[in-house]
N, C-alpha and C positions, 0 to 999 in steps of 0.2 A: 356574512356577519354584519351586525348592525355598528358601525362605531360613532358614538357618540362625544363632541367635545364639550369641556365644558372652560366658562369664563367668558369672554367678549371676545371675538374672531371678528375683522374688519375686511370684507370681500370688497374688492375696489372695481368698477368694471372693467371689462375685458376678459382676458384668459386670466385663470387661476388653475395653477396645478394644486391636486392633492396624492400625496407619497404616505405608501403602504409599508410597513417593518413586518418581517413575518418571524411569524417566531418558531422556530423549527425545533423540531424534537431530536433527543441525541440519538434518539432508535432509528432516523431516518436515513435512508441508501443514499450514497455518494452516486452520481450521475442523473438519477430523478430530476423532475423539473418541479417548480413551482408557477401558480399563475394567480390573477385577483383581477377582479373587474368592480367596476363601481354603475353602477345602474341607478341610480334617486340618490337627491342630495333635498334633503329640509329642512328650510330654513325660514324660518319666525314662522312656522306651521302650514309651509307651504313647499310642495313636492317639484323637483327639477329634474328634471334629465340629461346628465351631462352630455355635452357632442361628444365625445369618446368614450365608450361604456367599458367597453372593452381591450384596450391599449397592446399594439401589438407585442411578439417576443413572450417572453418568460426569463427566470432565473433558476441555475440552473445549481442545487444542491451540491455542497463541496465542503467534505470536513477535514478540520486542520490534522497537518500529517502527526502521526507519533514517531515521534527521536526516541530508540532505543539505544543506551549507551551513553559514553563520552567519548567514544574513538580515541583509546589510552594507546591499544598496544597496534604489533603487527606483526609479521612472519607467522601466523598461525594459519598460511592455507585455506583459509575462509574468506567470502564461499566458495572460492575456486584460487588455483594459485595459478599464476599468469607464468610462473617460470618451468611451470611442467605442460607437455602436453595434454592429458587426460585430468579431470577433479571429479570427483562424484562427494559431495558432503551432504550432511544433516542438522540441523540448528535448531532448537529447541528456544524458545521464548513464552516466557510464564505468561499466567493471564494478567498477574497484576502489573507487567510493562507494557501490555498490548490494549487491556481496555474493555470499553464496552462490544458490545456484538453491535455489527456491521457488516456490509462489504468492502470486502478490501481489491482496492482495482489497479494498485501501481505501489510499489516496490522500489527500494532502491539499497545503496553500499555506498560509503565515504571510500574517497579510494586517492592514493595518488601515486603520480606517475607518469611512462608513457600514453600515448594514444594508441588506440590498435581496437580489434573487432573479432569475435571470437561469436561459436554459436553454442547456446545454450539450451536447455530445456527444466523448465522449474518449478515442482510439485509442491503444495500445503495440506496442511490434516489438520483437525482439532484432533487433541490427543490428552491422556491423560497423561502420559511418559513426561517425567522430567526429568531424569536426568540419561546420560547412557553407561550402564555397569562394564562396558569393553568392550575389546576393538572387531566384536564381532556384532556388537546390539545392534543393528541398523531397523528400526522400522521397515517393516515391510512392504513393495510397492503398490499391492495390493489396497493398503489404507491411505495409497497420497491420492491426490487429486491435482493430475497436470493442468495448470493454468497458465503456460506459459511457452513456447517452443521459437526458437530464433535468435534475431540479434543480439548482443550486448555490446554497444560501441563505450567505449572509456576515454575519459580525461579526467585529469586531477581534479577532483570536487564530489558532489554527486551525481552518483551512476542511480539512473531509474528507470525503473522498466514498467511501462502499461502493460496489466495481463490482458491474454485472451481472451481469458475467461474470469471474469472478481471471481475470488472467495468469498464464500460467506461464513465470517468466523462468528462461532456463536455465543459468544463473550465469557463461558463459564470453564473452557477447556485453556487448555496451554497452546502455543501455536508450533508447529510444525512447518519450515522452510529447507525443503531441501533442492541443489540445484545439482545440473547434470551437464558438465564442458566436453563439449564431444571436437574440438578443433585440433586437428594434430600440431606441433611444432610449440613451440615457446616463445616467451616474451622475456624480458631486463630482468635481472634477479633483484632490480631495484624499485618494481612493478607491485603494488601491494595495496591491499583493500583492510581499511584500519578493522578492530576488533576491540572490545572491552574484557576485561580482565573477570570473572565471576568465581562462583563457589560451585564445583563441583562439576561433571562432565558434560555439558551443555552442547554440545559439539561432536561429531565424529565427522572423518575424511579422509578418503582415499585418492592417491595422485600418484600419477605416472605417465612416463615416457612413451612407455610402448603398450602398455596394456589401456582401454579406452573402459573402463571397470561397466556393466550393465546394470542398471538401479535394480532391477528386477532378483540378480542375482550378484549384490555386490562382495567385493572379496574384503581380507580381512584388511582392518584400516591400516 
């Protein structure tokens, strides 16, 4: 790209740095890199070459996160409840809180509480479903897409997890999150992951002591 200034510019000798702004498109992938080199600089009709044409590094694409919610409420078991051994949930999020299409590479829950470490595993779909009609509606697992299997370590604030694998959601569906807590035993019944209050069945989840539910075949919530 050719950039042109315009007005009176006063080059003094010695080194002069010149700083690149790039302007990034919202269609652009989070972890991409960007890069610019400068090769000819003209000035009063005559061609230079800077010692540095090329400057080492790059910058490295990153789009601001979406807050969905106000983290109003709590005791709703979402996405997993820390006081039961087993969660299997479902969470439905419109496209008009989610956004444009993207990938998405990191996740997170407002949560507070104790500390503690639990293993997880955690599937997304574009989906047309919005809401769930009962406590048996679960998506099927055949339509998730596991992007995630392991840790989730907690402390009061936010909890985020980098997937394994981004998603790529394609801006026109609703989003589909659903997670799977396979660690037996329990946690504080004072242990909770905030939620926001909405219209209409946005959510479905199963939890229990003894039975570890299988996404594939999960029971009734």
């Amino acid at each position: 790209a050719t950039h042109i200034f315009s007005g009176t510019h006063t080059i003094s000798p010695g080194t002069t740095y010149i700083r690149t702004t790039y302007d990034i498109p919202i269609t652009a992938t989070a972890g991409n890199v960007v890069d610019a080199e400068c090769t000819q600089i003209t000035l009063g009709g005559s061609n230079y070459t800077p010692t540095i044409t090329s400057p080492a590094g790059n910058r490295m694409i990153e789009i601001p996160p979406v807050i969905i919610g106000t983290a109003s409420t709590t005791n709703q078991s979402l996405p997993i409840d820390p006081y039961y051994g087993y969660t299997y949930s479902q969470s439905i999020y419109n496209q008009s809180e989610v956004g444009a299409a993207g990938q998405i590479s990191k996740i997170g829950w407002n949560y507070t509480g104790g500390n503690w470490t639990d293993n997880i595993v955690i599937y997304m779909a574009n989906t047309t479903k919005a809401t769930y009609s009962g406590t048996t509606d679960w998506v099927a697992s055949g339509s998730l897409t596991q992007v995630y299997s392991g840790p989730i370590s907690v402390i009061s604030g936010w909890v985020e997890i980098t997937l394994t694998t981004p998603f790529n959601y394609d801006g026109s569906s609703n989003l589909l999150i659903a997670v799977d807590e396979n660690t037996s035993g329990y946690h504080s019944s004072s242990d909770e992951f905030y939620n926001t209050s909405c219209t209409g069945n946005k959510s479905i989840v199963y939890f229990s002591d003894g039975t570890n539910p299988d996404p594939s075949a999960p029971p009734t919530a």
